[in-house]
PDB file of N, CA, C and O in Angstrom:
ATOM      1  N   UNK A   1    -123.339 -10.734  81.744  1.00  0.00           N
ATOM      2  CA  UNK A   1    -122.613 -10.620  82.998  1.00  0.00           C
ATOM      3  C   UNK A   1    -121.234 -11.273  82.810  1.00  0.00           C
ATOM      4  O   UNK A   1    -121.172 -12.435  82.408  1.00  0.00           O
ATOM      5  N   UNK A   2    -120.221 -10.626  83.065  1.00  0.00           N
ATOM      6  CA  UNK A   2    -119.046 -10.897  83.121  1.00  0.00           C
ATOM      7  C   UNK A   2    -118.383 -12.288  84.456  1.00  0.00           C
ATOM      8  O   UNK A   2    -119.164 -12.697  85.315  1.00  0.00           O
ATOM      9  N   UNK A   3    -117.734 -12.523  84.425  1.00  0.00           N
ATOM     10  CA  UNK A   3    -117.308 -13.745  85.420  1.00  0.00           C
ATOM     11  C   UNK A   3    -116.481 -12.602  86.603  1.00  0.00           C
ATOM     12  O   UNK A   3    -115.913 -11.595  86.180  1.00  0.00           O
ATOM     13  N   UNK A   4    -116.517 -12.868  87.766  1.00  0.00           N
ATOM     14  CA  UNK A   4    -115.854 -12.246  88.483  1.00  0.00           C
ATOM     15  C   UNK A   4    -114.258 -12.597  88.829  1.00  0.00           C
ATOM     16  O   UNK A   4    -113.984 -13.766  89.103  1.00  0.00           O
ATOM     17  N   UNK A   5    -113.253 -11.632  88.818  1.00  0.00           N
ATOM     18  CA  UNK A   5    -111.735 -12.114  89.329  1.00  0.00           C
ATOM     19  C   UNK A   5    -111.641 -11.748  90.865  1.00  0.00           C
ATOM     20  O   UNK A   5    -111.540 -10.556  91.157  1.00  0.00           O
ATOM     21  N   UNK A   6    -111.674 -12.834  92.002  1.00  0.00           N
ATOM     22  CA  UNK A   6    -111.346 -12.223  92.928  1.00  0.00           C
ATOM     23  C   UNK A   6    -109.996 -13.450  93.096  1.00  0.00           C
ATOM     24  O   UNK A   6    -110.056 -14.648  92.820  1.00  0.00           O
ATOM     25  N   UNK A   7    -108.931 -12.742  93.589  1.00  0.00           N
ATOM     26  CA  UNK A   7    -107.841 -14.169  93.413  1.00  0.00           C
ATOM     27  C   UNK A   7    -107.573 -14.160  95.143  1.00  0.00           C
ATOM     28  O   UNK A   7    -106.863 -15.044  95.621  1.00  0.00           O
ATOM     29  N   UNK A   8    -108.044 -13.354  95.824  1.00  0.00           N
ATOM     30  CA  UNK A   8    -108.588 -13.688  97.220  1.00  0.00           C
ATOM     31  C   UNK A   8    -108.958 -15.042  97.399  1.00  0.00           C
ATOM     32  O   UNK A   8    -108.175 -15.811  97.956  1.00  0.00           O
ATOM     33  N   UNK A   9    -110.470 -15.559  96.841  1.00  0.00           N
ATOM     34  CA  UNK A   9    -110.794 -16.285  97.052  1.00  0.00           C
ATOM     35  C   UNK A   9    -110.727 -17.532  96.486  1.00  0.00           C
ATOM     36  O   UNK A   9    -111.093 -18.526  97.113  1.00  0.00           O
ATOM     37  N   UNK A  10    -110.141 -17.608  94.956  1.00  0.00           N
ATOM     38  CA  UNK A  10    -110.173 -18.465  94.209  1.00  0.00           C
ATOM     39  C   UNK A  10    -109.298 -19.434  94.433  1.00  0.00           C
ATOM     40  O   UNK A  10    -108.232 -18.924  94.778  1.00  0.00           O
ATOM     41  N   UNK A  11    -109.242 -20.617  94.400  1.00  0.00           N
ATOM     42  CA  UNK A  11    -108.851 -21.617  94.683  1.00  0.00           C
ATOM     43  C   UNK A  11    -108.476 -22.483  94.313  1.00  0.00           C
ATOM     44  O   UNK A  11    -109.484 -23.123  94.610  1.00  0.00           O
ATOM     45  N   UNK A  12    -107.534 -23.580  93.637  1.00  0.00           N
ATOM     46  CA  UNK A  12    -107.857 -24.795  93.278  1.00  0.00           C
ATOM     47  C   UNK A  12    -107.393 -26.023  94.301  1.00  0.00           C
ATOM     48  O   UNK A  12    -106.274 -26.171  94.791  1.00  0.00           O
ATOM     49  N   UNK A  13    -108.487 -26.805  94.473  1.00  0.00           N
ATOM     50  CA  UNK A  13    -108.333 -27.801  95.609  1.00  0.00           C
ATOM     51  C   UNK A  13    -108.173 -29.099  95.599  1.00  0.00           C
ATOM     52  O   UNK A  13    -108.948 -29.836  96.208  1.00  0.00           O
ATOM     53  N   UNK A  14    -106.923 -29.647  94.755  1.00  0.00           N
ATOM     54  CA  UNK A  14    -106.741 -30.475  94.167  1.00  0.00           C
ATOM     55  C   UNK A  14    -107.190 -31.908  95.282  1.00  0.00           C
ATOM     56  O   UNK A  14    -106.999 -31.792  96.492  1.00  0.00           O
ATOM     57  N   UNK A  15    -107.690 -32.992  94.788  1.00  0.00           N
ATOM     58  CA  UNK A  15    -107.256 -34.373  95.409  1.00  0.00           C
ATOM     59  C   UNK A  15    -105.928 -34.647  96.327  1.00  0.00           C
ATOM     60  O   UNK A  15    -104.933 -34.549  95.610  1.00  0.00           O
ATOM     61  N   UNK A  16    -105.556 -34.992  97.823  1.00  0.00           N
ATOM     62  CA  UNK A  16    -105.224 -35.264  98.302  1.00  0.00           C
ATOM     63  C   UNK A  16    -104.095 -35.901  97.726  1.00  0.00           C
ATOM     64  O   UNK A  16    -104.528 -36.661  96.860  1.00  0.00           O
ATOM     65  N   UNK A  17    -102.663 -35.971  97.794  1.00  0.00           N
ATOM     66  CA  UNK A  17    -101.639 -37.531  97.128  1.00  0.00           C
ATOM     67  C   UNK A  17    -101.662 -38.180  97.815  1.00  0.00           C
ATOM     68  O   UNK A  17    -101.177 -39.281  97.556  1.00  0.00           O
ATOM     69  N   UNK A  18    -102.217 -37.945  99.104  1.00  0.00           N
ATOM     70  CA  UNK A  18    -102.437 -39.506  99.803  1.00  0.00           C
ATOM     71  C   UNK A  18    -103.856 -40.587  99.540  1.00  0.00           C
ATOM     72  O   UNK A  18    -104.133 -41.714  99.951  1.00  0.00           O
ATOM     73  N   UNK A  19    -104.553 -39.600  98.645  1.00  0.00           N
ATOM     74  CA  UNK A  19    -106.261 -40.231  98.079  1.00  0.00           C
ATOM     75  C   UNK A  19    -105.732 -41.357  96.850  1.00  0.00           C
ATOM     76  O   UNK A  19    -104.984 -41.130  95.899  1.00  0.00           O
ATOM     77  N   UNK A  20    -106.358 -42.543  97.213  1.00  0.00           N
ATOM     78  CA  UNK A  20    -106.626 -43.912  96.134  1.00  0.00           C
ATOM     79  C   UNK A  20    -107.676 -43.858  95.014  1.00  0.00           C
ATOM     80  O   UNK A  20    -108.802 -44.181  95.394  1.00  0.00           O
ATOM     81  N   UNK A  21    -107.553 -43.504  93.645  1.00  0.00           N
ATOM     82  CA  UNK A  21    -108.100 -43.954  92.837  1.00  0.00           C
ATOM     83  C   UNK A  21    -108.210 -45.241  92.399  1.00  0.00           C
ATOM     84  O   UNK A  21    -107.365 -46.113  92.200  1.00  0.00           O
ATOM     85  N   UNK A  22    -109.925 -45.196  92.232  1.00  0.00           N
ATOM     86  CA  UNK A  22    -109.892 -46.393  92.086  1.00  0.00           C
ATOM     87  C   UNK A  22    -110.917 -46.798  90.944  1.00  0.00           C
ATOM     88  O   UNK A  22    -111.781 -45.970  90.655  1.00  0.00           O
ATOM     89  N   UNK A  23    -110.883 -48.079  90.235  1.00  0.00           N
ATOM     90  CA  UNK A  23    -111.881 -47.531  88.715  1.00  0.00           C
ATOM     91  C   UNK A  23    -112.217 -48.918  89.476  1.00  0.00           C
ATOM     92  O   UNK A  23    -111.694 -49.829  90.118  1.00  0.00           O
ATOM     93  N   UNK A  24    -113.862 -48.298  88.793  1.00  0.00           N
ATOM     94  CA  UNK A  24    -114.876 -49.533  88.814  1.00  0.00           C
ATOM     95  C   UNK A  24    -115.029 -50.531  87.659  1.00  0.00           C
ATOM     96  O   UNK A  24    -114.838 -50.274  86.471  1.00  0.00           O
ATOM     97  N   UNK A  25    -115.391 -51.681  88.170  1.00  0.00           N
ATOM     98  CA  UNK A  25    -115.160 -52.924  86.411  1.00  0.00           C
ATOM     99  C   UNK A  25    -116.280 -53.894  87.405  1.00  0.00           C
ATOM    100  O   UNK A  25    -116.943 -53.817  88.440  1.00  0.00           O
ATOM    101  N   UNK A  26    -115.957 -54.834  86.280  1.00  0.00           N
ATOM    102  CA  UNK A  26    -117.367 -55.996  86.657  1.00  0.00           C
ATOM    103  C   UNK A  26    -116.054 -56.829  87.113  1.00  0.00           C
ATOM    104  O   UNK A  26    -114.962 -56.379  86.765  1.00  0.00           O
ATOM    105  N   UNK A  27    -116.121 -58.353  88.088  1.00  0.00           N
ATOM    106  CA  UNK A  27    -115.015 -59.090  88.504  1.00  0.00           C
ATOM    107  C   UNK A  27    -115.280 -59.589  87.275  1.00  0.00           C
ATOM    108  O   UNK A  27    -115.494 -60.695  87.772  1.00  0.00           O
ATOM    109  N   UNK A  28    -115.527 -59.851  85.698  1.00  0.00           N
ATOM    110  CA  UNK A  28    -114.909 -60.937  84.974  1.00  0.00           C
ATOM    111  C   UNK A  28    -114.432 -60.033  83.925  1.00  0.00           C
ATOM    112  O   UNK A  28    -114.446 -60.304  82.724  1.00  0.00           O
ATOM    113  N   UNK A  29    -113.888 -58.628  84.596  1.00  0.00           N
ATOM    114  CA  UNK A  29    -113.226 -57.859  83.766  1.00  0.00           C
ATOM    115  C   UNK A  29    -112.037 -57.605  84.279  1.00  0.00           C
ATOM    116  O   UNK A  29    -111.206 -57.068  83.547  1.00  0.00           O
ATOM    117  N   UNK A  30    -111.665 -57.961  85.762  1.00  0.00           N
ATOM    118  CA  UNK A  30    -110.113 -58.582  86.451  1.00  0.00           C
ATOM    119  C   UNK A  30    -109.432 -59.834  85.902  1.00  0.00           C
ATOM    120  O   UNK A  30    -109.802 -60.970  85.606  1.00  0.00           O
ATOM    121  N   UNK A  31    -108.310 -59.172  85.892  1.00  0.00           N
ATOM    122  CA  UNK A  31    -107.351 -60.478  85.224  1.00  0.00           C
ATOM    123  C   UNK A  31    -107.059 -61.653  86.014  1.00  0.00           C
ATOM    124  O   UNK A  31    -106.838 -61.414  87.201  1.00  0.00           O
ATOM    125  N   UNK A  32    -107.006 -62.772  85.680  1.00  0.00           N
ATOM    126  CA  UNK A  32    -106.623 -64.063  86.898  1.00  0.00           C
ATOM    127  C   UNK A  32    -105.127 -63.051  87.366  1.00  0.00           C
ATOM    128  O   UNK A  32    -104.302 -62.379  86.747  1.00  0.00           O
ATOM    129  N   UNK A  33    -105.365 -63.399  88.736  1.00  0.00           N
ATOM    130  CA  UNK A  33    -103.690 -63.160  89.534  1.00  0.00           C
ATOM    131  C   UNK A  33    -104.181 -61.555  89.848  1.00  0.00           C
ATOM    132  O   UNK A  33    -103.653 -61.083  90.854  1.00  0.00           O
ATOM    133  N   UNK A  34    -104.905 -60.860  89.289  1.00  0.00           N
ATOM    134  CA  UNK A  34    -105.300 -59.482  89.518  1.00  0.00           C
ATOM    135  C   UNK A  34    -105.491 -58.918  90.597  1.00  0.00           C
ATOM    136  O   UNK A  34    -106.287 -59.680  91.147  1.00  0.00           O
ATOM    137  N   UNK A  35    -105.182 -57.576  91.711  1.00  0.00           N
ATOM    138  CA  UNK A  35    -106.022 -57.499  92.993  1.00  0.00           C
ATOM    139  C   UNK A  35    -107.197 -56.595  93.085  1.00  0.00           C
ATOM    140  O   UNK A  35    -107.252 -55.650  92.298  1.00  0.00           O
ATOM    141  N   UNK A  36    -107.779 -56.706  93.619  1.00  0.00           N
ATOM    142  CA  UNK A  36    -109.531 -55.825  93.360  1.00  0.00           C
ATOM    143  C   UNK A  36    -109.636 -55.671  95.007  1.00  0.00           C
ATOM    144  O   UNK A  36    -108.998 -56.118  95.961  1.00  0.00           O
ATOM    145  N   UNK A  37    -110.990 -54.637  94.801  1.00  0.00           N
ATOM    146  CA  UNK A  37    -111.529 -54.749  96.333  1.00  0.00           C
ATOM    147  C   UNK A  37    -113.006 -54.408  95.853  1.00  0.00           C
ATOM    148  O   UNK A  37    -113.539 -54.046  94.803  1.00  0.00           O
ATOM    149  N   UNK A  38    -113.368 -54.682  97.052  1.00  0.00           N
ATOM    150  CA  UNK A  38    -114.747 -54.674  96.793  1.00  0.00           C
ATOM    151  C   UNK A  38    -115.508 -53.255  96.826  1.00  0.00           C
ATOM    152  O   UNK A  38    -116.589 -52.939  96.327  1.00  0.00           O
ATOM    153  N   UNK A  39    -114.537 -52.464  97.619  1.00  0.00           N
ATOM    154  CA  UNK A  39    -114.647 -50.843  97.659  1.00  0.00           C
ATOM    155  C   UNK A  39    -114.317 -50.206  97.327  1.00  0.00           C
ATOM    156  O   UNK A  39    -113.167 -50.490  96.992  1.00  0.00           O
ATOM    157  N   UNK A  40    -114.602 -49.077  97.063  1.00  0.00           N
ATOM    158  CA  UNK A  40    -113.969 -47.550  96.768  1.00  0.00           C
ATOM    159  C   UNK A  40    -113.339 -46.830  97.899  1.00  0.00           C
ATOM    160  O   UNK A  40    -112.404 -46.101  97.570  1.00  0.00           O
ATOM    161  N   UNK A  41    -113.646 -46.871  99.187  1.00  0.00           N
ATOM    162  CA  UNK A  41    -114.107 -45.874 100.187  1.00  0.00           C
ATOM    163  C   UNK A  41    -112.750 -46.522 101.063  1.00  0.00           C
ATOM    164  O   UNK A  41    -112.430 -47.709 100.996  1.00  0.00           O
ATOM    165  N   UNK A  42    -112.174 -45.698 101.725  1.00  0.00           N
ATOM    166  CA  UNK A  42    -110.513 -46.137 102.383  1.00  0.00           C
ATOM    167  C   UNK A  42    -111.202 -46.779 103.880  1.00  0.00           C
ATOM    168  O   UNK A  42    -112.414 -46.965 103.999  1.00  0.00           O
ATOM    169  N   UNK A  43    -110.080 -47.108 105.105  1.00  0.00           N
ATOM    170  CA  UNK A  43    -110.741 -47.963 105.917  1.00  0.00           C
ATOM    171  C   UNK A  43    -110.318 -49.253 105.484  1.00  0.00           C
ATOM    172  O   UNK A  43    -109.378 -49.721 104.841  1.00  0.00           O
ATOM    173  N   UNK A  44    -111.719 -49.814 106.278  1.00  0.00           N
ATOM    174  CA  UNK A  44    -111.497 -51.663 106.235  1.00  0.00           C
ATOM    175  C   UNK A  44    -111.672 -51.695 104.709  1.00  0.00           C
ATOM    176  O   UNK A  44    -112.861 -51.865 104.439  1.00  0.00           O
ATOM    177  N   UNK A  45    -111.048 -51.610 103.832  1.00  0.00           N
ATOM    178  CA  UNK A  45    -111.267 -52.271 102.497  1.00  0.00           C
ATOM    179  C   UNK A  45    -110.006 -52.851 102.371  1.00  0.00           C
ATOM    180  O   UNK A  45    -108.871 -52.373 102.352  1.00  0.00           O
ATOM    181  N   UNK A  46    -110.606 -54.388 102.260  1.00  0.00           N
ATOM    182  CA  UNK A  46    -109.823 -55.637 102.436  1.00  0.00           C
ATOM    183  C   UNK A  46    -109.616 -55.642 100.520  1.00  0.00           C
ATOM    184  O   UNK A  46    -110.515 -55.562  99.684  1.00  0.00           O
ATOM    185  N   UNK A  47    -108.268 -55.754 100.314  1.00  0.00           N
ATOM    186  CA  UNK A  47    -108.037 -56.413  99.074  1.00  0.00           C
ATOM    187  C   UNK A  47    -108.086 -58.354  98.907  1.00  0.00           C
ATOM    188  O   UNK A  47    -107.918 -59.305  99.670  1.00  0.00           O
ATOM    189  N   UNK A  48    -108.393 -58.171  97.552  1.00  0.00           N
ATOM    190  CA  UNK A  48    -108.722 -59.712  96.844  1.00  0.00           C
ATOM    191  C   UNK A  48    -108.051 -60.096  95.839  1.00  0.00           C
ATOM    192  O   UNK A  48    -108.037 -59.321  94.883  1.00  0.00           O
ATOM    193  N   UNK A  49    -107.340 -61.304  95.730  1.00  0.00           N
ATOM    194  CA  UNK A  49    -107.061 -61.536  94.369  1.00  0.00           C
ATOM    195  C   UNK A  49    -107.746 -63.112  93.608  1.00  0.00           C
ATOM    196  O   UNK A  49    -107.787 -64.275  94.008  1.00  0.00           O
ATOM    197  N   UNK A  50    -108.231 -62.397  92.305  1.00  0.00           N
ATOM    198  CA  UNK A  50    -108.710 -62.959  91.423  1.00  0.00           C
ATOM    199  C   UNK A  50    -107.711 -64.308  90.863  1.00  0.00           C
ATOM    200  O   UNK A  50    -106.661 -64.300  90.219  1.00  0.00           O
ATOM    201  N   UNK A  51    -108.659 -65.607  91.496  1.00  0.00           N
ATOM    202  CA  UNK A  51    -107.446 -66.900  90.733  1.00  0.00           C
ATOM    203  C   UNK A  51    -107.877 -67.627  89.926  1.00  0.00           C
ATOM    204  O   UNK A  51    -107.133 -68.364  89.279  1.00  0.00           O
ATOM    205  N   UNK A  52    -109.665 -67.592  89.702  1.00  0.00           N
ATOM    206  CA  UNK A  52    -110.082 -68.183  88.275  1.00  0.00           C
ATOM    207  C   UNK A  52    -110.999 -67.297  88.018  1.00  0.00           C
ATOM    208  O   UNK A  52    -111.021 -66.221  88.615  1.00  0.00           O
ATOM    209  N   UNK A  53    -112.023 -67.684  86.945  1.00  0.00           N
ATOM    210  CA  UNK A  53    -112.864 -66.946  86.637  1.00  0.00           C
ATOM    211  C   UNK A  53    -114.007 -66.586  87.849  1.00  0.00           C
ATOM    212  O   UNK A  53    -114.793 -65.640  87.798  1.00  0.00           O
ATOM    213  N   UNK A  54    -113.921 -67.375  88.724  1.00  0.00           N
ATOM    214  CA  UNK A  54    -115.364 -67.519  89.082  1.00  0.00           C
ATOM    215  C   UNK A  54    -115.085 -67.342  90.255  1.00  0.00           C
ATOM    216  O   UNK A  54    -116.095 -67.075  90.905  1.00  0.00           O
ATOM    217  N   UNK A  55    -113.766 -67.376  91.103  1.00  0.00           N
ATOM    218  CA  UNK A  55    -113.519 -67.341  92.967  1.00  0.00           C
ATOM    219  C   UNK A  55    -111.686 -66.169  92.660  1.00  0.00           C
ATOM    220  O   UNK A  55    -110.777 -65.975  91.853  1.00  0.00           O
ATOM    221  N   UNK A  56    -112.226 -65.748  94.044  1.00  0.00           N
ATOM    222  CA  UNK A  56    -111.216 -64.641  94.442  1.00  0.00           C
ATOM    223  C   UNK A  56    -110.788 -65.082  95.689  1.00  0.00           C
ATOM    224  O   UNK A  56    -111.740 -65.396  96.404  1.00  0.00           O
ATOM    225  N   UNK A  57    -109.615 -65.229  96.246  1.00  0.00           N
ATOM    226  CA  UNK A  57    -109.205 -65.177  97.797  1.00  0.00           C
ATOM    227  C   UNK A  57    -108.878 -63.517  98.503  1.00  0.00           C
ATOM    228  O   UNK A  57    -108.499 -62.379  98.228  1.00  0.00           O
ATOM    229  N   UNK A  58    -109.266 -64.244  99.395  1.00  0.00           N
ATOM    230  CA  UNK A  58    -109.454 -62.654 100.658  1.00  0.00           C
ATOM    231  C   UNK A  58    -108.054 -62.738 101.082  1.00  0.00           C
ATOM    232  O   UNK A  58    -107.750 -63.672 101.824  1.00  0.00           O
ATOM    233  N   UNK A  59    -106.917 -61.675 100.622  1.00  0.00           N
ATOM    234  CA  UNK A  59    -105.661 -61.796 100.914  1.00  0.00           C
ATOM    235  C   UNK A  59    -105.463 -61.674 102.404  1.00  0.00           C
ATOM    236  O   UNK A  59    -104.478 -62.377 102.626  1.00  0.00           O
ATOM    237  N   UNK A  60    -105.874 -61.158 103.533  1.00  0.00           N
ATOM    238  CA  UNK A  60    -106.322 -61.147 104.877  1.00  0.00           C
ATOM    239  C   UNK A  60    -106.693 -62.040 105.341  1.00  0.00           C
ATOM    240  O   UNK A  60    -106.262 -62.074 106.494  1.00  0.00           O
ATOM    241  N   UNK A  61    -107.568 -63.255 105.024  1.00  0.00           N
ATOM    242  CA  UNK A  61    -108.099 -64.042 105.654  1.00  0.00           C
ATOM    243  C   UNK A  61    -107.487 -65.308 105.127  1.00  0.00           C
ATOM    244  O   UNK A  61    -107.191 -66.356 105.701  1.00  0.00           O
ATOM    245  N   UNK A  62    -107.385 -64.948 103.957  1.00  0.00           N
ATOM    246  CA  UNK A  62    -106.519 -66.217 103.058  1.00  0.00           C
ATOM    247  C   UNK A  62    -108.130 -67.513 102.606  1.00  0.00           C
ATOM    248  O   UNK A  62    -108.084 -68.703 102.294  1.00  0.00           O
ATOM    249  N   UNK A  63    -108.921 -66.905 102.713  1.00  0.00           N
ATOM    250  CA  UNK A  63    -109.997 -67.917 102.344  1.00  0.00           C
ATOM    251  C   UNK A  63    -110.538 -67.819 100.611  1.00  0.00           C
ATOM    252  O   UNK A  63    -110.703 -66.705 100.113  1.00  0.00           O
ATOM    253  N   UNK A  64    -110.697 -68.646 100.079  1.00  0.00           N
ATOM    254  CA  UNK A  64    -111.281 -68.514  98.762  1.00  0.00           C
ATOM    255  C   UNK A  64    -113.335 -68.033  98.659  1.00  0.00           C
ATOM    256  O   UNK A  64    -114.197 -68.482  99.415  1.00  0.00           O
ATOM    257  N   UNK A  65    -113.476 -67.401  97.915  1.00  0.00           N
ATOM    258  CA  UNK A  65    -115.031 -67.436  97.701  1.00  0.00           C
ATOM    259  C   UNK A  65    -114.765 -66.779  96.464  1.00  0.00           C
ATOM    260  O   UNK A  65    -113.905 -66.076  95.934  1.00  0.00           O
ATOM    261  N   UNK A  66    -116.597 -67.656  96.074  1.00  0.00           N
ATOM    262  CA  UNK A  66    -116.867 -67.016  94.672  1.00  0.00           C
ATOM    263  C   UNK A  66    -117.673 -65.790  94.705  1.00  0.00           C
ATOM    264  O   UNK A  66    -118.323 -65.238  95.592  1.00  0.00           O
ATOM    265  N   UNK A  67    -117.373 -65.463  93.143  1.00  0.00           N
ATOM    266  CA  UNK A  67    -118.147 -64.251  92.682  1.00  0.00           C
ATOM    267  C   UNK A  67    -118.949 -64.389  91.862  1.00  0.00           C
ATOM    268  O   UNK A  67    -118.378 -65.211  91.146  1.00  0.00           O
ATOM    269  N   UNK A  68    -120.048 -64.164  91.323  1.00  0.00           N
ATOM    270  CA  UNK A  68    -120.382 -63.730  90.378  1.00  0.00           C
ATOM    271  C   UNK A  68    -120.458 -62.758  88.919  1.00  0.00           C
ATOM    272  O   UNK A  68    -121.028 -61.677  89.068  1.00  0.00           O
ATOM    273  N   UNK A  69    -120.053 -62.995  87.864  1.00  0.00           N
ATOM    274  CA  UNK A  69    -118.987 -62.413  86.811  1.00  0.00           C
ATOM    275  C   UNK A  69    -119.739 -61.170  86.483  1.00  0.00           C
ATOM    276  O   UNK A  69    -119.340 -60.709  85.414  1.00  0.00           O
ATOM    277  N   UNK A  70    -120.820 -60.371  87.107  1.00  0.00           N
ATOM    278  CA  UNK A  70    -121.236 -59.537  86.983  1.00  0.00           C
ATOM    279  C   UNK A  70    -121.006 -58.684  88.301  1.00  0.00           C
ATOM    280  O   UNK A  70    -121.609 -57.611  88.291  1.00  0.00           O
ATOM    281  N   UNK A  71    -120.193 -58.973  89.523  1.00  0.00           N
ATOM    282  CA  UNK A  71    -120.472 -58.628  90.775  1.00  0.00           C
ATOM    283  C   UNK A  71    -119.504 -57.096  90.645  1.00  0.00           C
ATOM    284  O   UNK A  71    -118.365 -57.341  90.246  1.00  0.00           O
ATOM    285  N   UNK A  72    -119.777 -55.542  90.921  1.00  0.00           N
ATOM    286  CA  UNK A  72    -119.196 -54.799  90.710  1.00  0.00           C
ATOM    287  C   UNK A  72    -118.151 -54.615  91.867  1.00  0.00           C
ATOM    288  O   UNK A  72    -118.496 -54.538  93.046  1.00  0.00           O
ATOM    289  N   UNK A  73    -116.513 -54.532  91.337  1.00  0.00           N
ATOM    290  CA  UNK A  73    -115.571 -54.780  91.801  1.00  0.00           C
ATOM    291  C   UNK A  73    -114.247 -53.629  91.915  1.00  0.00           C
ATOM    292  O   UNK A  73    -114.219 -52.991  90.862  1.00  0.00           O
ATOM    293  N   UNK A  74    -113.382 -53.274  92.671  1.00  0.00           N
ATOM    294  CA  UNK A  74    -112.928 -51.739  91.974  1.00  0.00           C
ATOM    295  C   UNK A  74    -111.357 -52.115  91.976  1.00  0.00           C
ATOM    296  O   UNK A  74    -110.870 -52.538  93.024  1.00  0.00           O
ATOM    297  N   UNK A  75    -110.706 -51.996  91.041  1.00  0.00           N
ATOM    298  CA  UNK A  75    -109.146 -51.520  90.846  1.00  0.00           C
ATOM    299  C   UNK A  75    -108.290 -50.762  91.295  1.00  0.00           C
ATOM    300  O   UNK A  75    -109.108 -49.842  91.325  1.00  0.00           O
ATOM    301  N   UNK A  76    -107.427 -50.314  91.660  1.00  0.00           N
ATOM    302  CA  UNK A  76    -106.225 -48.938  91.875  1.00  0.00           C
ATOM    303  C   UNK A  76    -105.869 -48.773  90.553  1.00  0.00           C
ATOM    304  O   UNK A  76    -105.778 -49.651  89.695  1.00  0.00           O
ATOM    305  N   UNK A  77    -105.693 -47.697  90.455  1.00  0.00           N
ATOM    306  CA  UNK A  77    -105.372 -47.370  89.177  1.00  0.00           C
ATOM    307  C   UNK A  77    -103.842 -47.092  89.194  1.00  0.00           C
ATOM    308  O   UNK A  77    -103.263 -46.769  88.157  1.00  0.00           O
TER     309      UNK A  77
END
């Protein structure tokens, strides 16, 4: 069976340029000074930045807490 050409329907539906990529890492794979979030998904996703190995501050709230160096964490690319 052959592939069908209909250019009617065919499409390509690229990603949005207003859509955020974002790559997933472990937090002890963020650099100190680095910003992360804890999400992928747009909305309330509060960014963080990484200031030692082990605690991130909530740039919003301005409070420090730790992480755990395995805790999965996401980037902008």
């Amino acid at each position: 069976m052959t592939p069908i050409n209909d250019p009617t329907n065919d499409r390509y539906d690229p990603p949005s340029t207003m859509s955020e990529d974002f790559e997933r890492l472990k937090f002890e794979e963020v650099g100190v000074n680095d910003l992360f979030w804890q999400s992928d998904q747009p909305g309330e996703n509060i960014p963080w930045r990484k200031v030692s190995e082990t605690q991130a501050t909530n740039i919003k709230a301005k409070t420090t807490h730790n992480f755990k160096s395995n805790t999965i964490v996401f980037q902008k690319i």
